[in-house]
N, C-alpha and C positions, 0 to 999 in steps of 0.2 A: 504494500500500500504506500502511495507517496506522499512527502509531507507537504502540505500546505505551506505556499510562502504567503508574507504574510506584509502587509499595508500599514504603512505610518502614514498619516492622515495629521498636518501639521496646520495648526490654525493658530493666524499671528491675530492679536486684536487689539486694538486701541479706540478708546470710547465706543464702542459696536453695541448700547446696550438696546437698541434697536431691533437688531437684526442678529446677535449673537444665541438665542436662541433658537429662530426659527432655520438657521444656519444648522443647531448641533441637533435638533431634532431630525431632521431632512437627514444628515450622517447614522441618523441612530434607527435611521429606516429603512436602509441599501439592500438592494435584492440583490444573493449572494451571484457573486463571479467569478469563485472559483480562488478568492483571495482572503483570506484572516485581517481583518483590520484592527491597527490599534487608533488613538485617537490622543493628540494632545496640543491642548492650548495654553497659548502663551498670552498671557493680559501682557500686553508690553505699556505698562504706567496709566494704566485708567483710570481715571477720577470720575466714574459715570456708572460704577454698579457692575460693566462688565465681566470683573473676574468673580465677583459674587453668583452672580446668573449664570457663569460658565462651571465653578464649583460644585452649585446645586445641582446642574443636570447632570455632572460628573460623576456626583457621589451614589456609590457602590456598581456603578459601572465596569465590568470589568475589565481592563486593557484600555481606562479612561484616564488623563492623569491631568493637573494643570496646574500649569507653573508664571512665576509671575518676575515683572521688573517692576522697580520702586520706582524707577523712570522712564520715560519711555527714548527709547533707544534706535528704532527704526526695525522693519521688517527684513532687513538682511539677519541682525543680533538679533530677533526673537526666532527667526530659524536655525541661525546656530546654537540656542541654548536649548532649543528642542531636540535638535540632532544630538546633543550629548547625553541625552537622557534616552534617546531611540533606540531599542533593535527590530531590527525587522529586514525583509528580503528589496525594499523599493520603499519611497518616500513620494509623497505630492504634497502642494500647499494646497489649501483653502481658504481664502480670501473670507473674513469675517462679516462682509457685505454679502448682497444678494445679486453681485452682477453675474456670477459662476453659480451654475444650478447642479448642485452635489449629484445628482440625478445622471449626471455624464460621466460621473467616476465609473461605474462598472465596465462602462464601455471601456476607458482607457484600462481597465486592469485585463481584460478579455485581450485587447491588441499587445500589453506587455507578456502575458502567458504565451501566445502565438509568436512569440518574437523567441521564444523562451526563458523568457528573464534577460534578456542581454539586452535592447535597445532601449533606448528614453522615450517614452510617448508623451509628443507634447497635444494639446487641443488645442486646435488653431478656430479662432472667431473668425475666420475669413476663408472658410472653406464652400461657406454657404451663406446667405443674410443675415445681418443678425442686427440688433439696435444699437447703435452706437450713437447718442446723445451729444457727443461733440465732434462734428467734423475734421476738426484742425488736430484735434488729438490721434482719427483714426488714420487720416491723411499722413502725419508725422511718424506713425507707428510702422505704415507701410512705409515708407523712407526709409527709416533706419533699418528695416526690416532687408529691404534691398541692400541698402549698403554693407553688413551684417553676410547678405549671400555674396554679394561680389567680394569680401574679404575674407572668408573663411569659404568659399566654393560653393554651398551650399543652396537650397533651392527650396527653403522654408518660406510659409506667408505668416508668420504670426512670431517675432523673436518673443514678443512682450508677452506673451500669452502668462496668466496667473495659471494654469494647469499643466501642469510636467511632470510624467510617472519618471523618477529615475531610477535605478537599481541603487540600493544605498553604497554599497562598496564602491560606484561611482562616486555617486557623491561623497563621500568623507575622503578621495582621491582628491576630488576640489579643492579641498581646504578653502572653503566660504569665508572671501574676504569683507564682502559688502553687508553694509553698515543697512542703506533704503532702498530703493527700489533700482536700481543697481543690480539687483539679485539675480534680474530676470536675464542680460545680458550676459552677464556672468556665467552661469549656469550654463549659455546656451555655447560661448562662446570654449568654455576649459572642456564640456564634452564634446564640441567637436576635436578638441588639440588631442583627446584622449583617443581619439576614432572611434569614438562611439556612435553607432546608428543613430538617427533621431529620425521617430515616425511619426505625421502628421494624423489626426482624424478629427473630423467636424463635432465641435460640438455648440452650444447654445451660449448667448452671450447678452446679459442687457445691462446697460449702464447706466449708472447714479449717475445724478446730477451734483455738482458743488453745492448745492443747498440741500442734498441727500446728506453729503459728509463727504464727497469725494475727494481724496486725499492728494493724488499726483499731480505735480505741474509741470508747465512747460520746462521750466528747467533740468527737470530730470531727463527730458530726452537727451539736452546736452549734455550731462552727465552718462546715460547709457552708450553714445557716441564714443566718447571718449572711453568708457569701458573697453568696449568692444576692440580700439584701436589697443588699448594696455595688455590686452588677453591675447594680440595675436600669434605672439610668437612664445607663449606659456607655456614651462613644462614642468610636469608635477616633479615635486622635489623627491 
């Protein structure tokens, strides 16, 4: 009989008390894929109840855990402090918002098992329609997106994508330097220097507004640019 590998499911949250529920129920509802999931949030310095509300539904959950910052620090540091507390065969985030519908996880664990544990499944929002609320953001996402393939070879439509099955022994190969949203480039850019596959598959996308709580700005793309340029000739130590 084979063992089950098994899902770390990493949710970074800051002020989410909105939405961080309806977020960790949606997780505590997945119709199985043939993957073991665990589950752990990171309050990264909420001042809004959110790690209380993530706590409560936590508790006696099994393979539930959550961990907190006295400040908040950025969702690169609330995914590296979850990765040191993880085991598991693959790792994804989840975005403490509702723009990522947990609902497309299975899928991504389904195309990781067929892969057989070896490639990163990312979810790309641009495989098919989906809402995007600000033009100038989805516009720039596709830019860098481009520039991203024509520097690393590559033939991805989504670098920024918040959904990335990766095999964890990948990832802890990374050694995750980024502090905010930085992560995403990051990620995409050390697995390819690793030659690691990376497989596309559609899934659902709808985005907050700035008066939602949407958190990323224009700036960050220049900073993701610049990522991308730092990562390209990267080799794990």
């Amino acid at each position: 009989m084979s063992v089950r590998k098994r899902l770390v499911i990493i949710v970074p949250a800051h002020n989410e008390s909105r939405t961080i529920g309806t977020i960790l129920n949606k997780l505590s509802v997945l119709p199985d894929a043939g993957m073991d999931r665990d589950v752990i949030v990171v309050d990264d310095g909420s001042t809004d109840g959110t790690a209380e509300i993530a706590a409560n539904f936590a508790s006696g959950r099994s393979g539930w855990q959550v961990l907190r910052h006295a400040r908040n620090q950025g969702k690169g540091a609330a995914v590296r402090t979850a990765l040191a507390a993880a085991t598991g065969d693959a790792v994804i985030i989840q975005d403490a918002d509702l723009e990522y519908d947990p609902a497309d996880i299975p899928k991504l664990e389904r195309a990781y098992l067929e892969s057989g544990g070896s490639a990163a499944i990312f979810g790309s929002r641009n495989l098919h329609k989906n809402d995007y609320a600000h033009f100038s953001y989805y516009l720039g996402g596709r830019l860098i997106t481009l520039f991203g393939n024509l520097l690393y070879g590559l033939k991805l439509t989504d670098i920024f994508t918040g959904y990335k099955l990766v095999p964890m022994d990948r990832m802890r190969q990374i050694g995750l330097g980024a502090v905010g949203f930085e992560f995403c480039p990051e990620v995409t850019a050390k697995l390819t220097r690793l030659g690691v596959a990376i497989r596309e598959i559609p899934i659902g996308y709808h985005a907050r507004t700035f008066a939602e709580g949407k958190q990323i700005r224009a700036r960050d793309g220049w900073i993701s640019l610049k990522t991308l340029v730092r990562y390209r000739f990267w080799r794990p130590r």
